[in-house]
C-alpha positions, 0 to 999 in steps of 0.5 A: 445389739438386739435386747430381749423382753420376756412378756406374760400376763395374768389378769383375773380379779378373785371373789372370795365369796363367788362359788363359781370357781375360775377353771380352764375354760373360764381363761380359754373363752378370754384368754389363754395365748402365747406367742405370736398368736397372743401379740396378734389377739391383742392388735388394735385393742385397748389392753397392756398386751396392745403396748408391745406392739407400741413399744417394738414400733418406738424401739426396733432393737427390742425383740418380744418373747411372749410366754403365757397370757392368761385371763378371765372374766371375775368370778371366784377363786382361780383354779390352783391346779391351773394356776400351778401349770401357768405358773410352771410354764411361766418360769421355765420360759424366764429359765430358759434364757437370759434377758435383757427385760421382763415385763408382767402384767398383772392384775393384783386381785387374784387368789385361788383355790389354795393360795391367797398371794399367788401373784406375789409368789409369782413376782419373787420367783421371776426375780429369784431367776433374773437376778437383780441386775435384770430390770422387772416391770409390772402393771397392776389393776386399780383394784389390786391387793398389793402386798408391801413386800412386792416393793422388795422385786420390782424395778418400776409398776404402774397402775390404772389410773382410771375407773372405769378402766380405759388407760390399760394400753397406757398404762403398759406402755408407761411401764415398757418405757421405764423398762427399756430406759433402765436396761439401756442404762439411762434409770435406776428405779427404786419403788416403796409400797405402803398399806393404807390401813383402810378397806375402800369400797368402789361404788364411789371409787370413779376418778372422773366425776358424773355430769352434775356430780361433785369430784369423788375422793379418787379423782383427788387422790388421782390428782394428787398422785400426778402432783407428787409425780416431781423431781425424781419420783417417776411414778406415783399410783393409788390401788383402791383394792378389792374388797371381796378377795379374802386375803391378807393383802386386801386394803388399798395402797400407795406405790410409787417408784423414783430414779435413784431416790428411795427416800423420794419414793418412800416419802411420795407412796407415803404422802398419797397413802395418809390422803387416801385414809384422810378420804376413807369415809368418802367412799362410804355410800348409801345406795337405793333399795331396787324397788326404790331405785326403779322410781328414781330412774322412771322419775328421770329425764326423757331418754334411756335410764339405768338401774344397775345391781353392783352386788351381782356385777360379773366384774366384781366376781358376780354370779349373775344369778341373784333375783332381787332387781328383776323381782322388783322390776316385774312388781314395779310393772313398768308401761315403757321399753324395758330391758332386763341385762341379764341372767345366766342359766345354761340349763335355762337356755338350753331348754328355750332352744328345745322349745322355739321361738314363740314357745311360752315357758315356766320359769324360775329366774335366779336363784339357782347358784346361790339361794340364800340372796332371794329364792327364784322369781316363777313367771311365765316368758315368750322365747323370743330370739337366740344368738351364738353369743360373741361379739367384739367390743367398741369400747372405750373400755377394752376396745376390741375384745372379743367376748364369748357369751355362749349361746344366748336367748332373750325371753318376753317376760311381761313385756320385759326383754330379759337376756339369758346367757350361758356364760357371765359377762357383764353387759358393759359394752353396747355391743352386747345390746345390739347383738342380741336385737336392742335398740337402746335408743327406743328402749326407756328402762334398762335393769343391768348387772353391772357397776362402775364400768359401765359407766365409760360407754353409758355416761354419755348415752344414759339420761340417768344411772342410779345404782342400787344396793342389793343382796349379792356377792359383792354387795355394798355391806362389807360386814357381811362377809365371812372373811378369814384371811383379812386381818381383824382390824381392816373387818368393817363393823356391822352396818 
């Protein structure tokens, strides 16, 4: 007997406060596949979508329907209207016909134009059609905003235990095979959610510690989450949330699913909850100024050194735009190989591809979305070379992704390489460097928008990373913010 599983996928994590709103062709640059063409995109990467080809080699009496699979590069709000026709069409496609399964694979951070729990509606809609004698799987980001009622449609949900984020592939897979021993028979998962009363910031969120560092509070809670995972409890999972989505939900969490035990489950999610808020205040971190941030690094060992803006990182819904860092690094006036990584100005690039190669342009970097984290940063620059934008990632965090940059220009600002995109992604990967001419090995500072991913493919080529705290839309001071939807006792008090 052949089973059926019905796949779709939506991964995109919202900033609230990110005036670039995540329209279609935000989705269609990274993703917005289905069928055979989206189980083929996904061959050899390091994604959930990655898994089902895992899962139909271990188990050929399954055949995989992939619906919609939609993601998109952080940013703000999802387009409702878009959201709305992914939705329609996912539906329709779990009405058409009875299955045997059904897996989703989420983020857990998306909020859109109109909605701030879409996610969940789409969760109780799926289960609304299958019934509940049909299993349903879930995988979830780390960064999620899970709500408590998710508990309520789920057979079995997983989620990243990793930050930098390089089990995706694993984690799907983990959900497919509790999904497929429960259809055969051999499970009854049951699942609990639990808030923890606490908004967690990620700065501090890595779950392997630095060479040299101490282990942070998530390698622990990660520890402990595996120890809980006894007896009957089959999944044990730590969701740090995601600050920056103004939504009800916002807050971190513990899940956990156990077979045929719901008080297993409920006493496992609750156990990892109350050592999550125990640890609370050890996510709280003061970060360097950029000027001051600039030093340390230059002060570092031999080799390349790192100074990141997280506030501005594009995986955190970051604009790529805000001037801070690059103001500071042109004041510091560095005498080595510098890289600045990177703005994005569509009207920038398409006026450096007007002028040539070897023109010199006045210019205003940054500033230009949203004024109000620093005015732009008026320099002269040399057009040094273009690229078309796209490369493919080496990883090991998204092994394999292709990535469409648009057309990009790296200018010479003052002896400064600084890369110039039209589209925002962050320069996580060392492919983004070598498409655009840098040899990170003869290149001594590196100024990037980036956070904690960069970490999975610069831990080990970096001497130094020091990471800064900068005005931004993810930027370290939560009280900032002008959150509506969260509820007042969570709102972080004035710094």
């Amino acid at each position: 007997m052949t089973r059926q599983l019905a796949v779709a996928r939506l991964w995109y994590e919202a900033n609230s406060f990110s005036p670039v709103i995540a329209d279609r062709a935000a989705f269609v640059r990274r993703e917005w596949l289905s069928g055979p063409q989206a189980l083929e995109a996904a061959r050899g990467a390091n994604t959930e979508l990655a898994a089902l080809h895992d899962f139909l080699q271990a188990r050929p009496d399954w055949q995989v329907t992939v619906l919609r699979c939609a993601s998109a590069s952080p940013a703000g709000p999802m387009d409702d209207d878009l959201f709305t026709e992914f939705y329609d069409e996912v539906i329709a496609g779990i009405a058409a016909r009875r299955w045997d399964a059904v897996y989703l694979s989420l983020h857990g951070a998306c909020v859109t134009t109109r909605r701030v729990r879409p996610e969940l509606g789409l969760i109780a809609a799926v289960r609304g059609i299958i019934g509940d004698e049909v299993p349903l799987g879930v995988s979830f980001d780390l960064h999620g905003n899970l709500a408590a009622e998710a508990a309520r449609f789920m057979t079995f949900a997983s989620v990243y235990r990793t930050y930098p984020h390089t089990d995706m592939r694993e984690t799907a897979n983990r959900v497919l095979d509790r999904l497929a021993t429960t259809a055969e028979g051999r499970l009854k998962p049951v699942g609990a959610v639990v808030k923890v009363p606490a908004m967690l910031k990620s700065f501090n969120m890595r779950t392997a510690a630095s060479p040299g560092e101490k282990p942070g509070p998530m390698q622990e809670i990660e520890a402990m989450a595996r120890s809980l995972e006894t007896g009957s409890v089959l999944d044990c999972g730590a969701f740090g949330g995601f600050p920056y989505g103004d939504t009800p939900d916002a807050g971190a969490t513990a899940m956990a699913f156990a077979d045929n035990d719901p008080a297993a489950a409920r006493a496992a999610a609750q156990a990892l909850a109350e050592a999550m808020y125990a640890r609370r205040a050890a996510f709280e971190v003061r970060l360097p100024t950029p000027a001051e941030g600039i030093v340390q690094a230059l002060a570092g060992p031999p080799g390349l050194v790192c100074v990141s803006d997280p506030a501005d990182n594009p995986y955190s819904g970051g604009i790529a735009d805000t001037p801070a860092l690059f103001r500071a690094l042109l004041q510091a006036r560095p005498a080595v190989p510098t890289v600045f990584a990177f703005f994005c100005d569509k009207p920038l690039v398409a006026r450096a591809r007007e002028a040539g190669i070897g023109a010199m342009l006045d210019l205003e970097l940054g500033g230009q979305v949203m004024p109000e984290y620093g005015a732009p940063v008026k320099t002269r620059g040399i057009v040094m070379r273009f690229t078309d934008g796209k490369f493919v990632n080496s990883g090991p965090m998204e092994t394999g992704l292709a990535v469409d940059l648009g057309r990009t220009v790296v200018l010479d600002v003052e002896g400064i390489q600084v890369i110039v995109t039209e589209n925002s992604h962050p320069p996580n990967d060392p492919e983004f460097f070598a498409l655009h001419g840098v040899d990170i090995e003869q290149t001594r500072l590196l100024c990037v928008k980036v956070k904690n991913h960069f970490r999975a493919a610069f831990q080990g080529r970096a001497a130094l990373i020091v990471d800064t705290d900068a005005p931004g839309p993810a930027a370290l001071d939560l009280s900032l913010l002008p959150y509506r939807k969260v509820p007042m006792d969570l709102r972080p008090a004035p710094r």
